[in-house]
C-alpha positions as a Python dict, from the first residue, in 0.01 Angstrom:
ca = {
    (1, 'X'): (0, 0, 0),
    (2, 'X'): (-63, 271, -261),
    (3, 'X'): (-367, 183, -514),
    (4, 'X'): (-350, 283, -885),
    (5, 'X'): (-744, 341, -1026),
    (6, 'X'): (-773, 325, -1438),
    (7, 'X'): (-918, 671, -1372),
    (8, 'X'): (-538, 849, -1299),
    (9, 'X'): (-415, 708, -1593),
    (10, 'X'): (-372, 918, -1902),
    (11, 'X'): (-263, 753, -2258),
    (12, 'X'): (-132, 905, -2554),
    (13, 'X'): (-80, 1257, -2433),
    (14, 'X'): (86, 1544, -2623),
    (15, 'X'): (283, 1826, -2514),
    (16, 'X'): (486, 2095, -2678),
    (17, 'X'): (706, 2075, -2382),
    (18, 'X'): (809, 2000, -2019),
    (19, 'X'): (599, 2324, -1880),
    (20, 'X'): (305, 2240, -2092),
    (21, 'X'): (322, 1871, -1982),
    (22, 'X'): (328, 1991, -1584),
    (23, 'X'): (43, 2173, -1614),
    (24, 'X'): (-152, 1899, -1777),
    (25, 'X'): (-55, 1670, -1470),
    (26, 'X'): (-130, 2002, -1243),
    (27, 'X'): (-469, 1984, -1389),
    (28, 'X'): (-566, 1636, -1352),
    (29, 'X'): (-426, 1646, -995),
    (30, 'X'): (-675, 1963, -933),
    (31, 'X'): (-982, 1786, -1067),
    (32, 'X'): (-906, 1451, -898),
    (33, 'X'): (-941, 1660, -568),
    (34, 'X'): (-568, 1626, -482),
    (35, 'X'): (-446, 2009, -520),
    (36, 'X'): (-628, 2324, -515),
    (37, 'X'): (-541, 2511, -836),
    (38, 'X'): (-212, 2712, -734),
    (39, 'X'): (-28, 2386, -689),
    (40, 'X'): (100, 2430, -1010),
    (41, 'X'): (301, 2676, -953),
    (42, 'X'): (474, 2502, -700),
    (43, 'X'): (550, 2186, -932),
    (44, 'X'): (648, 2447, -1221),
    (45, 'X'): (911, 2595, -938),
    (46, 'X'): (1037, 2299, -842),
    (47, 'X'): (1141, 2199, -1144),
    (48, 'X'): (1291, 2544, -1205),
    (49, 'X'): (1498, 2436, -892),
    (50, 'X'): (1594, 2046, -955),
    (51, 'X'): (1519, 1845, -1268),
    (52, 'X'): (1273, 1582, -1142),
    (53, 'X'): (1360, 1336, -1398),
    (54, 'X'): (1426, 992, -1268),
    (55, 'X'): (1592, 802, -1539),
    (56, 'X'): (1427, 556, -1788),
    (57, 'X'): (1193, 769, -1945),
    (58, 'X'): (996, 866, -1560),
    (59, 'X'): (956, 1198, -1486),
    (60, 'X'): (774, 1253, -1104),
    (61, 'X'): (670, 1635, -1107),
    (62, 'X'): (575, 1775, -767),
    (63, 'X'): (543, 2080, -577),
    (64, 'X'): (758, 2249, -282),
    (65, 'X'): (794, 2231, 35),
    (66, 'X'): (623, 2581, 44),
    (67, 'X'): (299, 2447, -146),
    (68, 'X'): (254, 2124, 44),
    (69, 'X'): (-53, 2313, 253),
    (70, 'X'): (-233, 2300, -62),
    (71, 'X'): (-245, 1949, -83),
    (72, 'X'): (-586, 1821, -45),
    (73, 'X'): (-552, 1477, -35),
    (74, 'X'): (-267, 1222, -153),
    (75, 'X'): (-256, 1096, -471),
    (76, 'X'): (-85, 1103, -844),
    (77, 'X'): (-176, 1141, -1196),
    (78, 'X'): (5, 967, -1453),
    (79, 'X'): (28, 1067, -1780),
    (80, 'X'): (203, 855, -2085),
    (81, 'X'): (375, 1070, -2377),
    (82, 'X'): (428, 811, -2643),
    (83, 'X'): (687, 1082, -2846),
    (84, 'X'): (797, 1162, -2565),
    (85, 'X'): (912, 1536, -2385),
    (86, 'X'): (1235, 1655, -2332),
    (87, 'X'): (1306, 1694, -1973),
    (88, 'X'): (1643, 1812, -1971),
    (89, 'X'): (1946, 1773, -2189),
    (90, 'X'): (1978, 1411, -2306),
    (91, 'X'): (1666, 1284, -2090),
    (92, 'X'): (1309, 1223, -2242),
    (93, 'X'): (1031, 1139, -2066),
    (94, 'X'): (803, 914, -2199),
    (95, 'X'): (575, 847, -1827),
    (96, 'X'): (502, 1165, -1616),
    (97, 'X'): (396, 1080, -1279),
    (98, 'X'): (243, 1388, -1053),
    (99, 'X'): (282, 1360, -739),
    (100, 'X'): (65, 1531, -457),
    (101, 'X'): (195, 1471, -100),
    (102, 'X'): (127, 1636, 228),
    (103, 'X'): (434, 1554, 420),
    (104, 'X'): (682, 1227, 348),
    (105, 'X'): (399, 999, 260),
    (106, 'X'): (473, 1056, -85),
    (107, 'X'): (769, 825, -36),
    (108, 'X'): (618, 452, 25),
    (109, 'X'): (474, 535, -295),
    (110, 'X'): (785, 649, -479),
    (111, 'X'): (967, 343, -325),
    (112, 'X'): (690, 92, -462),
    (113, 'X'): (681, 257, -809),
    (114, 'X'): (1042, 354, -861),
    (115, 'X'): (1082, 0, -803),
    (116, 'X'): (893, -87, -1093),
    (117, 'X'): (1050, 150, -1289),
    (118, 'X'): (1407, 41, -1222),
    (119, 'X'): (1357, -230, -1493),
    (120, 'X'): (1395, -65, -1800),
    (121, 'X'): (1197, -335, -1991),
    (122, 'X'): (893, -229, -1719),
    (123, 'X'): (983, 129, -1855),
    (124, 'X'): (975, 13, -2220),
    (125, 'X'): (637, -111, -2183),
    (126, 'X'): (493, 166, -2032),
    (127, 'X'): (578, 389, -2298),
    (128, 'X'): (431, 185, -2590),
    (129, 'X'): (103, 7, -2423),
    (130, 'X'): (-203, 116, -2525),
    (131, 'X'): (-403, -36, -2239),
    (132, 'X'): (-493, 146, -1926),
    (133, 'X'): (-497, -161, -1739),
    (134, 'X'): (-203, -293, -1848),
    (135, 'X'): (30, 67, -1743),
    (136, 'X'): (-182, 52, -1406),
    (137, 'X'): (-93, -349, -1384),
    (138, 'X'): (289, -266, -1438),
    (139, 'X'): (302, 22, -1257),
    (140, 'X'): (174, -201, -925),
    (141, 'X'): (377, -495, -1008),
    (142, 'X'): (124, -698, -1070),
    (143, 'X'): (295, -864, -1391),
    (144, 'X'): (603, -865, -1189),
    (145, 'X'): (813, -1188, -1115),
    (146, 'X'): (740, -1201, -743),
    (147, 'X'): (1033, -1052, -562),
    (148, 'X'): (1362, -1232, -427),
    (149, 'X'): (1308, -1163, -73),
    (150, 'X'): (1609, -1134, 160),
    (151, 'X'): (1664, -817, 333),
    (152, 'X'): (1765, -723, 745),
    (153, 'X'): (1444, -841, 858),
    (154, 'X'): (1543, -1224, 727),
    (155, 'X'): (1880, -1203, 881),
    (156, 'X'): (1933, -1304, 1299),
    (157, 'X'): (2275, -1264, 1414),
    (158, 'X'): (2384, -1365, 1758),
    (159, 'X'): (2073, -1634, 1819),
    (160, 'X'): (2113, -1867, 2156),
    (161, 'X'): (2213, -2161, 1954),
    (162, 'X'): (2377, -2461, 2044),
    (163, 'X'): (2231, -2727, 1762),
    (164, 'X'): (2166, -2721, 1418),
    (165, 'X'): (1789, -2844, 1462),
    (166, 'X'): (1738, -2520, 1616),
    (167, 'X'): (1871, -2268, 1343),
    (168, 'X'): (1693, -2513, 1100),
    (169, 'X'): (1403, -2457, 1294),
    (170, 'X'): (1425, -2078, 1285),
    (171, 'X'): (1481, -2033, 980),
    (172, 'X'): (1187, -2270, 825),
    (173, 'X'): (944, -2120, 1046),
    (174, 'X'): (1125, -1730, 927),
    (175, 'X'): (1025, -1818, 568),
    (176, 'X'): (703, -1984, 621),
    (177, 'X'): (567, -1640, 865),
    (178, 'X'): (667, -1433, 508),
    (179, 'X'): (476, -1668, 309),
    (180, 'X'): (785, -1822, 74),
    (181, 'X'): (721, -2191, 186),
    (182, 'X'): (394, -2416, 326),
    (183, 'X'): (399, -2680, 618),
    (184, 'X'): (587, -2960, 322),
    (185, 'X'): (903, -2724, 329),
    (186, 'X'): (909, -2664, 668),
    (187, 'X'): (870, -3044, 764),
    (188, 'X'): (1163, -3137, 483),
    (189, 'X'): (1382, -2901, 639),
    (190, 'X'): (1422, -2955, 960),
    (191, 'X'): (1448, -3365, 925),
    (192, 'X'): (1720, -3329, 667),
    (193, 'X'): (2118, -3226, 743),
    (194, 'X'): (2204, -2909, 591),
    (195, 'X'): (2530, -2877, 325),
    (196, 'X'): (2812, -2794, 510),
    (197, 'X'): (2982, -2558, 251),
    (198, 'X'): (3276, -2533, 474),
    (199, 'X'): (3476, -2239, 695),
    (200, 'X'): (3162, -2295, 959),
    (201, 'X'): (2881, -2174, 663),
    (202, 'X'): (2591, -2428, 622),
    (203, 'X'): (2303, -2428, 333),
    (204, 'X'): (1959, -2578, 385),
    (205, 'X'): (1669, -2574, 153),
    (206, 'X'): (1444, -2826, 41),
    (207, 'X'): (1265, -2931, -361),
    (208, 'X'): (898, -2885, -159),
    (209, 'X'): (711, -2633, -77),
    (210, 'X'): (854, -2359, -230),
    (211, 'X'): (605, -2084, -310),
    (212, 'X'): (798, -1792, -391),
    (213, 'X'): (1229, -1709, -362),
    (214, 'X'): (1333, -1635, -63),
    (215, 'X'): (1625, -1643, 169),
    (216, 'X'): (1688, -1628, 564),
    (217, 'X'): (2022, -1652, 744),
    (218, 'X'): (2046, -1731, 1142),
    (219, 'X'): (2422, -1705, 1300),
    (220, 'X'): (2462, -1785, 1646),
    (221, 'X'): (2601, -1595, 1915),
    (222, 'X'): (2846, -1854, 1942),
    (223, 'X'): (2979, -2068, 1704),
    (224, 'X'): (2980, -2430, 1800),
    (225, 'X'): (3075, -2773, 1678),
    (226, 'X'): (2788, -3046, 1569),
    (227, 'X'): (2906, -3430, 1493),
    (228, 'X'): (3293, -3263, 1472),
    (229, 'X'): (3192, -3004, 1242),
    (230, 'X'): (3180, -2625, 1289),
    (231, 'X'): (2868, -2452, 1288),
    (232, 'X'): (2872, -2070, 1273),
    (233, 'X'): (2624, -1986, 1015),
    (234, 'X'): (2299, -2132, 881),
    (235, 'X'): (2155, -2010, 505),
    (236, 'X'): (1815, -2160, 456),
    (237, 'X'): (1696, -2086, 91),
    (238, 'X'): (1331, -2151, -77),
    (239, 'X'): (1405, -2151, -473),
    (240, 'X'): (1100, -2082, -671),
    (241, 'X'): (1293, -1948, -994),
    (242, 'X'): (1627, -1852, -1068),
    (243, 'X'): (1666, -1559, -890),
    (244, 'X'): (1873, -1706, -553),
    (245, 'X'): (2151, -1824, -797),
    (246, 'X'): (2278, -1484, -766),
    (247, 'X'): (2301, -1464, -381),
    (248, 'X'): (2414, -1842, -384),
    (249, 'X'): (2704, -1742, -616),
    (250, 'X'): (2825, -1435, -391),
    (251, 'X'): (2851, -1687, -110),
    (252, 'X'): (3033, -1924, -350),
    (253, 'X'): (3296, -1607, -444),
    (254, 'X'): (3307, -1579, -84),
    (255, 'X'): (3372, -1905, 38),
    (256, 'X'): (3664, -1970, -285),
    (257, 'X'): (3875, -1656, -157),
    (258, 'X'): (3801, -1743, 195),
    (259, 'X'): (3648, -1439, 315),
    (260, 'X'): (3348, -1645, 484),
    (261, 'X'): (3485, -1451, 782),
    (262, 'X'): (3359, -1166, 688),
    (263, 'X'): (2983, -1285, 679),
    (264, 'X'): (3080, -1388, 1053),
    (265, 'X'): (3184, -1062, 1210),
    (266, 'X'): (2958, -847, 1010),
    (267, 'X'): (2647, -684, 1163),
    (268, 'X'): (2343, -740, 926),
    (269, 'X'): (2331, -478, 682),
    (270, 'X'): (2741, -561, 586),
    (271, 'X'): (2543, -970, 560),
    (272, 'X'): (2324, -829, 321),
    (273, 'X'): (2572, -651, 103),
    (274, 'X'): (2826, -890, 85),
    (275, 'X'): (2560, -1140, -29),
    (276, 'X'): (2358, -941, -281),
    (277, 'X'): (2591, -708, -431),
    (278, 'X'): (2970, -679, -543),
    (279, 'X'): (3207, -566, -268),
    (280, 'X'): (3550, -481, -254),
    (281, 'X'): (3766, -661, -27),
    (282, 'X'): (3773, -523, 330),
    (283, 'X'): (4075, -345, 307),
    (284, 'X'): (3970, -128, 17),
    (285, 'X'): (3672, -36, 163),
    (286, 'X'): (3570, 321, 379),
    (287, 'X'): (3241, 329, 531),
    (288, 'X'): (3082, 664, 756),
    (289, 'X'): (2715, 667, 881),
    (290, 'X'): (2519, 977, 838),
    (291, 'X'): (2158, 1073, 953),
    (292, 'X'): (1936, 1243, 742),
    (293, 'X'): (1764, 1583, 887),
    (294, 'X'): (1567, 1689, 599),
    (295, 'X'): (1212, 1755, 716),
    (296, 'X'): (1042, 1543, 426),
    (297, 'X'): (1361, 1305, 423),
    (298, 'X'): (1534, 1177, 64),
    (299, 'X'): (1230, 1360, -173),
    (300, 'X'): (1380, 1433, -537),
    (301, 'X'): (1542, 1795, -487),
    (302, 'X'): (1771, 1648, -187),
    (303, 'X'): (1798, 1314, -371),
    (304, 'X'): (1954, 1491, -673),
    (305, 'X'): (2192, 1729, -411),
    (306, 'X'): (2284, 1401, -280),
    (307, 'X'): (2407, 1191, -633),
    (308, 'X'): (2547, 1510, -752),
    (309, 'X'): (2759, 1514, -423),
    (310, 'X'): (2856, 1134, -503),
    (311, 'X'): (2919, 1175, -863),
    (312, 'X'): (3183, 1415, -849),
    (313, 'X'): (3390, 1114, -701),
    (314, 'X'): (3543, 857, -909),
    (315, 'X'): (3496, 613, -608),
    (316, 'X'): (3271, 329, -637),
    (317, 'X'): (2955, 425, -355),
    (318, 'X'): (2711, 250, -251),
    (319, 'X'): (2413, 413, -26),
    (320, 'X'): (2229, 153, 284),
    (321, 'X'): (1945, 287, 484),
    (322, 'X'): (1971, 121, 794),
    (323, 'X'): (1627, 162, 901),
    (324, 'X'): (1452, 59, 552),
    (325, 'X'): (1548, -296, 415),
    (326, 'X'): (1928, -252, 446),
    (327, 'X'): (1993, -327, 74),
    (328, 'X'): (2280, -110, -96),
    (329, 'X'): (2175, 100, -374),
    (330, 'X'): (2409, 229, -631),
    (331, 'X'): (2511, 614, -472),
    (332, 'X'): (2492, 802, -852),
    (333, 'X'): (2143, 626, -919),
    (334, 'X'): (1882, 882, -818),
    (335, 'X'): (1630, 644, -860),
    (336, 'X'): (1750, 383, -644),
    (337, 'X'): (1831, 635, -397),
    (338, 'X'): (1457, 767, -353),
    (339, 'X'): (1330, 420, -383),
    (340, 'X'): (1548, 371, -31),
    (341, 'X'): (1233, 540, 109),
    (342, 'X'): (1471, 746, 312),
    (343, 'X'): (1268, 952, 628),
    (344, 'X'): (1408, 1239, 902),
    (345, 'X'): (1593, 1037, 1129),
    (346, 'X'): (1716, 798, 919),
    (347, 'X'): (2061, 616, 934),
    (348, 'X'): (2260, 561, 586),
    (349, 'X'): (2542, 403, 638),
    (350, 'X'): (2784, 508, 260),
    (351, 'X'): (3070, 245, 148),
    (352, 'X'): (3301, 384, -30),
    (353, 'X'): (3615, 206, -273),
    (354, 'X'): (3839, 351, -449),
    (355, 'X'): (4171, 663, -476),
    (356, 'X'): (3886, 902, -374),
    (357, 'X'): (3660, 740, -148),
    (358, 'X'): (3797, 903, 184),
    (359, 'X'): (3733, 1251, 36),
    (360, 'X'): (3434, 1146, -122),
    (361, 'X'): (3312, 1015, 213),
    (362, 'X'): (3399, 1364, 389),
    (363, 'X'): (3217, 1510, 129),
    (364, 'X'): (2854, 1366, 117),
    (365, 'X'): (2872, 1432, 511),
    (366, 'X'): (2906, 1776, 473),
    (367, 'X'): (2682, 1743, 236),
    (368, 'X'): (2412, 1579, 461),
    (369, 'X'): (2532, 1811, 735),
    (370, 'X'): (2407, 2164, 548),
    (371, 'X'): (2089, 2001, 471),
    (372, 'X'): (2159, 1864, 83),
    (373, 'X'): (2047, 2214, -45),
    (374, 'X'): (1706, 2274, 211),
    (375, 'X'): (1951, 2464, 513),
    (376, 'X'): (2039, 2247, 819),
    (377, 'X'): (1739, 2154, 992),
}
């Protein structure tokens, strides 16, 4: 994972303006052995070419494709404007983060930062601290709630399956490899009978062991009956906070309009959505997969291309990558979308609702198609 030193942090910066601000970041980047001196120029042209403002006060200047062979070595600079620059109209940046990158390694460390920065009270407290260690501290999520975890890694569909012992099983020993629950939870779990919440869903979890919140799901490749009762899908929850009330209340939506269905015949991504985000009923919904070709993947100038694409549509969009976690980001978010930590080769699979979605749809694969403004590659 990408360290943060005290020493790339710089507080209470001024600048008469966004140029004036890059070239302070350009500078800091060149002494801290990152960039040979000309970099700048390719971070001033880049932002002559796409506005690399992120939302919430973060700015992440960085150079083009053409300057990347003057990167010396990865790294950033991050520099804190209290009164903050104007970046473009109706966006002020109070955080500037430079980024030096040789290829697409530049974004495991936009997805671990952007995800800090999605909270805007995280954002709010970066612009007013006055502690190096503290911006570093937030920056690295360090003086984060520990995360919810429950992504496509957490979810097995089509297991060989004929018992409930043995999804409880799976799943206990799932959570405890991740390091959400200790031997106590594990134990609990698989002497106790799970909830059956009905339509074939069951819910396990147990009040010990619990070290952080966490989620698994096992679904067999066949459902089958235990004691007279239907078995087609095990949830297996460790609650250490409030955060799994959200996913638990999705199911509950689910399971009160009777759509459990459709956490039955979905592959895992679709699992994921349905049961950590809002989305519209089945027959209101377009999807279309799409590989990215871009050399250096979802960066910020085909990000933007991409949520300018999307936000000419009315349509409600959502954005997976089906090789990264397989969570659904909001589509006109260009945040969220760079923090997908999208790579060449990469699958996103686009959901679409809504009078426009079909054309919308059409759209962002042309889009994707022409290379999102770098040429086809």
């Amino acid at each position: 994972m990408f360290q943060l030193s005290q020493q790339d942090i710089h507080l209470g910066a001024a600048a008469s303006g966004k140029q004036e601000a890059i070239r302070q970041v350009a500078a800091a980047l060149t002494s801290a052995g990152c960039v040979s001196a000309a970099y700048v120029d390719g971070m001033l042209q880049r932002e002559l070419q796409t506005s690399t403002y992120l939302g919430n006060g973060i700015a992440i200047p960085h150079g083009t494709t053409d300057t990347r062979d003057l990167v010396l070595n990865t790294g950033v600079q991050v520099f804190q404007f209290p009164q903050g620059i104007e970046w473009g109209e109706g966006q002020t940046a109070y955080v500037v983060i430079g980024i030096a990158a040789r290829s697409d390694e530049h974004l495991a460390l936009l997805r671990q930062l952007t995800h800090v920065l999605s909270d805007d009270s995280v954002a709010a407290q970066l612009a007013k601290t006055t502690s190096a260690e503290e911006l570093r501290s937030l920056l690295m999520g360090e003086k984060q709630t520990a995360e919810f975890q429950f992504d496509v890694s957490l979810i097995a569909l089509d297991v060989a399956a004929d018992s409930l012992m043995t999804l409880q099983a799976l799943n206990a020993g799932r959570l405890q490899k991740i390091g959400a629950v200790d031997a106590r939870f594990v134990s609990d779990v698989i002497t106790r009978k799970p909830l059956n919440l009905g339509q074939g869903i069951w819910l396990s979890d147990s009040a010990e062991g619990n070290l952080f919140s966490a989620a698994t799901l096992s679904r067999p490749a066949q459902a089958f009956d235990e004691a007279g009762e239907p078995v087609a899908l095990l949830l297996t929850v460790a609650i250490a906070d409030q955060q799994p009330l959200t996913l638990l209340n999705y199911l509950s939506d689910l399971l009160l309009s009777h759509q459990a269905e459709r956490l039955l015949n979905a592959d895992a991504a679709s699992v994921l959505a349905l049961l950590t985000s809002d989305v519209a009923a089945e027959s209101a919904v377009l999807s279309a997969e799409y590989t990215i070709r871009n050399e250096h993947g979802l960066h910020a100038r085909p990000g933007t291309a991409l949520v300018n694409v999307i936000k000419q549509f009315s349509s409600e969009i959502t954005v997976t990558n089906l090789n990264g976690s397989g969570k659904p980001a909001n589509g006109r978010s260009l945040m969220k979308v760079v923090a997908l930590g999208v790579k060449k080769g990469h699958q996103l699979r686009f959901t679409a609702s809504g009078d426009d979605a079909e054309a919308a749809l059409k759209a962002i694969g042309e889009a994707i198609s022409t290379g999102l403004g770098e040429g086809a590659a």
